[in-house]
C-alpha positions as CSV (number, residue, x, y, z in Angstrom):
1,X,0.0,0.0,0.0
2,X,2.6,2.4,0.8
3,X,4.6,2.3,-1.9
4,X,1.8,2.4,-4.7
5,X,0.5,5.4,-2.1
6,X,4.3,7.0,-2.6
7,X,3.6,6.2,-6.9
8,X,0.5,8.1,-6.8
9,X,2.0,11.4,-5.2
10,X,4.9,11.7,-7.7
11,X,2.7,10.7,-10.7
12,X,1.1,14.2,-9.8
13,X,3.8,16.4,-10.7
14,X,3.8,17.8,-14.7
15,X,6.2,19.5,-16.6
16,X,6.3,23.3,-16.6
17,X,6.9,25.7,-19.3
18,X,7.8,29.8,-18.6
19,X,6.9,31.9,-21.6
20,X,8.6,35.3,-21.1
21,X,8.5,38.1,-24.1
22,X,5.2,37.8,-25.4
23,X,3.2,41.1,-25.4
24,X,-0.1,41.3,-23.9
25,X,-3.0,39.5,-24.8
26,X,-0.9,37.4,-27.4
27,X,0.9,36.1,-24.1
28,X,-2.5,34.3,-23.0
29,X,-3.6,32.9,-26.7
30,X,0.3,31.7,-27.2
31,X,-0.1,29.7,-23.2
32,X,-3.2,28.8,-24.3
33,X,-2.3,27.3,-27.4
34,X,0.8,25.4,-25.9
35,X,-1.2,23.9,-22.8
36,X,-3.3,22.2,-25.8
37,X,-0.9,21.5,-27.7
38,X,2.1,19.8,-25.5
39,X,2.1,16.1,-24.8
40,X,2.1,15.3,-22.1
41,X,0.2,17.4,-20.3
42,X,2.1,20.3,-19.4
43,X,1.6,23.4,-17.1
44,X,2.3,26.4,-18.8
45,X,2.8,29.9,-16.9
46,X,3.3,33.4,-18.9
47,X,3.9,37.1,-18.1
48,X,3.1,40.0,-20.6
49,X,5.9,42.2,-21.6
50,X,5.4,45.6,-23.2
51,X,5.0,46.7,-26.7
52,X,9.0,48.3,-26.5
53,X,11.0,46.2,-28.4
54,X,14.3,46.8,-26.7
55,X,13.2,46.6,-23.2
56,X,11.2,43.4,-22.7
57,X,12.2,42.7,-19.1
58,X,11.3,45.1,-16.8
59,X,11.8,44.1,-13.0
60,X,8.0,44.4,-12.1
61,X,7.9,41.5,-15.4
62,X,10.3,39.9,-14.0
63,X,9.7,39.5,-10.6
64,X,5.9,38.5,-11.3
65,X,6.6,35.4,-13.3
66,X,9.4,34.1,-10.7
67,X,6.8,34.9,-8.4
68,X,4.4,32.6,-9.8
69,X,6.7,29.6,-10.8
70,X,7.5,29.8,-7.1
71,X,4.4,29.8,-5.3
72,X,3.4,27.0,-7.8
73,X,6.3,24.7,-7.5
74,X,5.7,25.0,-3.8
75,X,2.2,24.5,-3.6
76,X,2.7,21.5,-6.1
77,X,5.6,20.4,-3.7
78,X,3.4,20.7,-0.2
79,X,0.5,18.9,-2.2
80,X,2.7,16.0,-3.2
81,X,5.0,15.9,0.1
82,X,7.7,14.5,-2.6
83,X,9.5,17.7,-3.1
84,X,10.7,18.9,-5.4
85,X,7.7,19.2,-7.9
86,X,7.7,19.8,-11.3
87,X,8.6,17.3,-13.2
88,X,10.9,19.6,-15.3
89,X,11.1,23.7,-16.0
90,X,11.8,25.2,-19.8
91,X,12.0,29.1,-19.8
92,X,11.2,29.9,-23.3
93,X,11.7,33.8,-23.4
94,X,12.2,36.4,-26.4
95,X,15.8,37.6,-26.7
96,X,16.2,41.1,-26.4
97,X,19.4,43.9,-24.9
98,X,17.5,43.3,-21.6
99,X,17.0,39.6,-21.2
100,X,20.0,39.0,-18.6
101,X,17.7,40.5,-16.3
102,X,15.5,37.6,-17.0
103,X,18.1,34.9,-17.1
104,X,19.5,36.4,-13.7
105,X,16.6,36.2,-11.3
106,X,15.7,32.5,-12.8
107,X,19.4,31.6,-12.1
108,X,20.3,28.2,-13.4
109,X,17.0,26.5,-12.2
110,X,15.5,26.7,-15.2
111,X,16.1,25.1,-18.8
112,X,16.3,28.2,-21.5
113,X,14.5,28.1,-24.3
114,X,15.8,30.7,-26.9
115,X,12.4,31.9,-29.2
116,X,15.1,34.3,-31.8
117,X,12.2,34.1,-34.6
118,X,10.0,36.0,-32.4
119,X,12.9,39.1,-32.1
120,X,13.5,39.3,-36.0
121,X,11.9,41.9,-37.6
122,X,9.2,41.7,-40.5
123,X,9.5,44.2,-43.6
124,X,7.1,46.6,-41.6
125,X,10.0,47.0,-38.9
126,X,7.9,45.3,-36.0
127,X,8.7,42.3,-34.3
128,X,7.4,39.1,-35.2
129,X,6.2,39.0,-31.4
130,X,3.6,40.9,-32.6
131,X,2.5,38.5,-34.7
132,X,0.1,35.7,-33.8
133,X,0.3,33.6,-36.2
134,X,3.6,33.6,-36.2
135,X,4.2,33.7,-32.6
136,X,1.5,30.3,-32.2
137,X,3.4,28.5,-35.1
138,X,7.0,29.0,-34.2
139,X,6.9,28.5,-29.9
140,X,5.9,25.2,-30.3
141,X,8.1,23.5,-32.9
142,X,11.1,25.9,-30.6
143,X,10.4,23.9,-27.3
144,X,10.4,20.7,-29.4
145,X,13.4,21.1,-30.8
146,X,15.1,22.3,-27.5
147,X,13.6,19.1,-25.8
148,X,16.4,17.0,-27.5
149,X,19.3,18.7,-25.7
150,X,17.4,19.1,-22.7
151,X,16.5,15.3,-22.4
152,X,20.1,14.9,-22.7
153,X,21.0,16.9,-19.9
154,X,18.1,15.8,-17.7
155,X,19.5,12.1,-18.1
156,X,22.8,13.3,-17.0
157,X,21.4,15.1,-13.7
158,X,19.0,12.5,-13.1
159,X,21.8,9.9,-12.5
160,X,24.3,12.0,-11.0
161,X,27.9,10.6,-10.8
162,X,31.1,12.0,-9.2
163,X,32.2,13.8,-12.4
164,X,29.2,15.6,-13.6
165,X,30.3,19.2,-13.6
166,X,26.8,20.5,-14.5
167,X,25.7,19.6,-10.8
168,X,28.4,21.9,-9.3
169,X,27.7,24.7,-6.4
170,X,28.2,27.8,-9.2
171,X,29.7,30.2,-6.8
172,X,32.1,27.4,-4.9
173,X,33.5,25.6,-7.4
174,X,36.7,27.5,-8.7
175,X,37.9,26.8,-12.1
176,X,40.7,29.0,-12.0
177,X,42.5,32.1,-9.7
178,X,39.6,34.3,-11.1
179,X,36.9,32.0,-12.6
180,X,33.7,30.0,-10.9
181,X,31.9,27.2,-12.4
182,X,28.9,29.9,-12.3
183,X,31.1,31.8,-15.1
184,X,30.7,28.5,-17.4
185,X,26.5,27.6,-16.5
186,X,26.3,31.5,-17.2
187,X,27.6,30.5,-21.2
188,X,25.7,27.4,-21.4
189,X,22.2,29.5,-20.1
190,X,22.6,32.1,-23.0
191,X,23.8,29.6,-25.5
192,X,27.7,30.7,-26.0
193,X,28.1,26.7,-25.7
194,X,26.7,24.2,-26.4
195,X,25.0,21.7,-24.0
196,X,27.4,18.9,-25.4
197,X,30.5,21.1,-24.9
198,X,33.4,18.9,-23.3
199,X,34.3,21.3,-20.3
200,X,37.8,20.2,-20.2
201,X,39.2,23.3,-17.8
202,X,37.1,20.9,-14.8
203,X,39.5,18.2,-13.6
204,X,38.7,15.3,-12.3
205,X,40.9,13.4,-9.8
206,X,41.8,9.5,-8.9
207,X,41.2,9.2,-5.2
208,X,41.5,6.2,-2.6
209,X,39.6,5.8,0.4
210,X,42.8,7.3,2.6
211,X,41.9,10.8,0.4
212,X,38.2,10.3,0.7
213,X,37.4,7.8,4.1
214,X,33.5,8.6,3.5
215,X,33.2,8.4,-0.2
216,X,35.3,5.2,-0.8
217,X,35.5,2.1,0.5
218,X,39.0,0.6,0.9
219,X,41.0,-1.0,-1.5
220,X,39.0,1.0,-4.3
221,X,39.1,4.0,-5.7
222,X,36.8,6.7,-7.9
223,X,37.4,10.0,-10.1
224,X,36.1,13.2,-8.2
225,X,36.2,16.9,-9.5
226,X,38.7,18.8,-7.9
227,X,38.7,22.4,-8.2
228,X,41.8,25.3,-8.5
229,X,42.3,25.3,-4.9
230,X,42.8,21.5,-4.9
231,X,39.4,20.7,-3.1
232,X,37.5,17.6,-3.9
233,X,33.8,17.9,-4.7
234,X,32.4,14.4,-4.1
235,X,28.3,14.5,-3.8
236,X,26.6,12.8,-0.6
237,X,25.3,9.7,-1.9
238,X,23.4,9.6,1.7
239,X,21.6,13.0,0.8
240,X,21.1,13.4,4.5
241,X,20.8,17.4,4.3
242,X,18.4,19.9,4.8
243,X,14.7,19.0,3.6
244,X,13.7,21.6,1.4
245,X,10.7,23.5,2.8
246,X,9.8,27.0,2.7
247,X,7.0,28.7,4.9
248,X,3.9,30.0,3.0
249,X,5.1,34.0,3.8
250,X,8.6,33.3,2.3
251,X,10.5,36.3,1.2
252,X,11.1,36.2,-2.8
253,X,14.8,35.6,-2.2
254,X,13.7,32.6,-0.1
255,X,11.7,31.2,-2.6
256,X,14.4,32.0,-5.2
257,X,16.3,29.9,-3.2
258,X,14.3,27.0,-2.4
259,X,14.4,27.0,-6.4
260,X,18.3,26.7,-6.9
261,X,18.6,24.5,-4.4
262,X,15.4,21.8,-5.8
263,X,16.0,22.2,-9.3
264,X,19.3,22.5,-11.4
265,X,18.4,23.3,-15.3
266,X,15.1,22.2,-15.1
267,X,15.8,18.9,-13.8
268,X,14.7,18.1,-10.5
269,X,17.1,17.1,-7.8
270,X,17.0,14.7,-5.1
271,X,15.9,16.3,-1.6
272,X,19.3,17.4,0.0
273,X,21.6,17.0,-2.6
274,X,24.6,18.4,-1.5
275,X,28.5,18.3,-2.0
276,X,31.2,17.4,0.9
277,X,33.8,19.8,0.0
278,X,37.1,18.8,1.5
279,X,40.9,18.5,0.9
280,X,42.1,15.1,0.3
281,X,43.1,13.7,4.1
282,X,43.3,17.1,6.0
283,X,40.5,19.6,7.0
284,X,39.7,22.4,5.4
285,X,42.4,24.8,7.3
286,X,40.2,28.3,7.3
287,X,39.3,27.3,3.9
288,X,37.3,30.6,2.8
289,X,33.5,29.9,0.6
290,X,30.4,32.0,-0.5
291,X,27.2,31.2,1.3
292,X,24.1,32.5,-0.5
293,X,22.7,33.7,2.9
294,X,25.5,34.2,5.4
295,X,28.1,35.4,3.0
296,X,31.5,34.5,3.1
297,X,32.0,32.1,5.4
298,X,35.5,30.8,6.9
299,X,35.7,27.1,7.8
300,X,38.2,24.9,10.2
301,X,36.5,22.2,9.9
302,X,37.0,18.6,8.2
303,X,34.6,19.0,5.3
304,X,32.2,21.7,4.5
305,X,28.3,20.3,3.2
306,X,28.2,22.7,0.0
307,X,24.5,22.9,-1.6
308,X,22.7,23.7,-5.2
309,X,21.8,27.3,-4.2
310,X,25.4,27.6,-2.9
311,X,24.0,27.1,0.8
312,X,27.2,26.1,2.8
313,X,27.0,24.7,6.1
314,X,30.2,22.7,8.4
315,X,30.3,19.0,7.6
């Protein structure tokens, strides 16, 4: 009974799709359209933008749609008790000189959909966003097309191993004397590389169970990511972290992180995923990291429990 009870609950969740860009009404024939249109059924949430062409993300914009793919994907999460719900999140938004105020505030939490048809301009000089007909026959055949890549990176979060660079804590992980891993996921989210880009500048590194006692068992051994400052950034198989829960009069920066830390482009993650940050065989010496709530945060401690939203916490 219990576990066809526990098959029920996560059967619930659906796929979500954020349609930014769109002006207003198009915005609710466009949803519309795509709610009927998506198999399977699939939840889609839109915000207006204005008719100015140059300047489709204004904060008020902005703010409202991560306000309602919040209060959503926690309603859908208290309702289910299996956070994190949805199943997946695509942003498919308009390009324009503005949109990094968009892809900003969504973080990397979501999957981004790039609509560039709808930004073009017609032989009138207007946006083809203006355009119904063109808007409803080019968003659909967009997010289609974008699902290929995206089904390839949900496969390789949804079995997370020890050298999947994509699952990283983007403010923690240091690539170089003056680059994060957040630097790279920045790229990938406006589409200066490609999904399937080898990122060869993250090392990984062979380690024994006298460099890792918790992670290996003895007489084996496994490949973790190391970073520039030589820490190792093997993921808690245990997941015994924080559950994610947010009250229901949660600031927008607590919902925003309640976001990063249950969903990492797109794809749901298991409830506490977190990394044990450490220094092969030796603590972590007033090791210095970025918590997205208490700032930076010196540690003297053996390992450090580093999470997706760049929560840090001693191990």
């Amino acid at each position: 009974m219990g576990n066809r009870r526990e098959t029920r609950k996560e059967a619930q969740g659906m796929p979500l799709i954020l349609l930014a860009g769109l002006p207003n009404p198009l915005f609710k024939f466009v949803a519309n359209a795509l709610e009927e249109s998506v198999t399977p059924k699939t939840k889609v949430i839109a915000e207006a933008s204005g008719g100015e062409d140059r300047a489709l993300y204004r904060a008020q914009t902005v703010a409202t749609l991560l306000k309602a793919v919040s209060e959503y994907a926690v309603r859908q999460a208290r309702a289910q008790e299996m956070p994190p719900s949805p199943t997946q999140i695509l942003l498919a938004y308009i390009p324009s000189p503005d949109d990094e105020k968009l892809l900003s505030e969504f973080d990397f939490f979501i999957f981004p959909i790039r609509l560039t048809r709808l930004a073009e301009y017609d032989a009138y000089g207007r946006q083809y966003r203006h355009n119904r007909q063109e808007s409803q026959s080019y968003v659909l055949p967009s997010i289609q097309a974008a699902l290929l890549s995206f089904m390839e990176v949900k496969r390789r979060l949804s079995s997370p191993n020890l050298r999947e660079p994509l699952l990283l804590p983007p403010r923690n992980f240091h690539v170089s004397n003056t680059e994060r891993v957040e630097a790279i996921f920045m790229n990938l989210r406006r589409g200066e590389l490609s999904w399937g880009t080898p990122l060869t500048n993250i090392q990984a590194q062979k380690v024994t169970h006298d460099d890792l006692e918790k992670h290996v068992r003895p007489g084996a051994h496994k490949q973790v990511l190391r970073d520039y400052r030589d820490l190792l950034f093997p993921h808690d198989y245990t997941n015994h972290g924080f559950s994610r829960e947010i009250p229901s009069d949660a600031s927008s920066q607590d919902r925003k992180h309640f976001m990063r830390s249950s969903f990492r482009f797109g794809v749901p993650l298991r409830d506490g995923y977190h990394h044990d940050v450490q220094y092969s065989g030796k603590g972590l010496g007033g090791q210095t990291f970025e918590c997205c709530v208490k700032g930076s945060v010196s540690l003297n401690v053996a390992y450090a429990n580093v999470y997706p939203n760049d929560f840090v916490r001693p191990g």
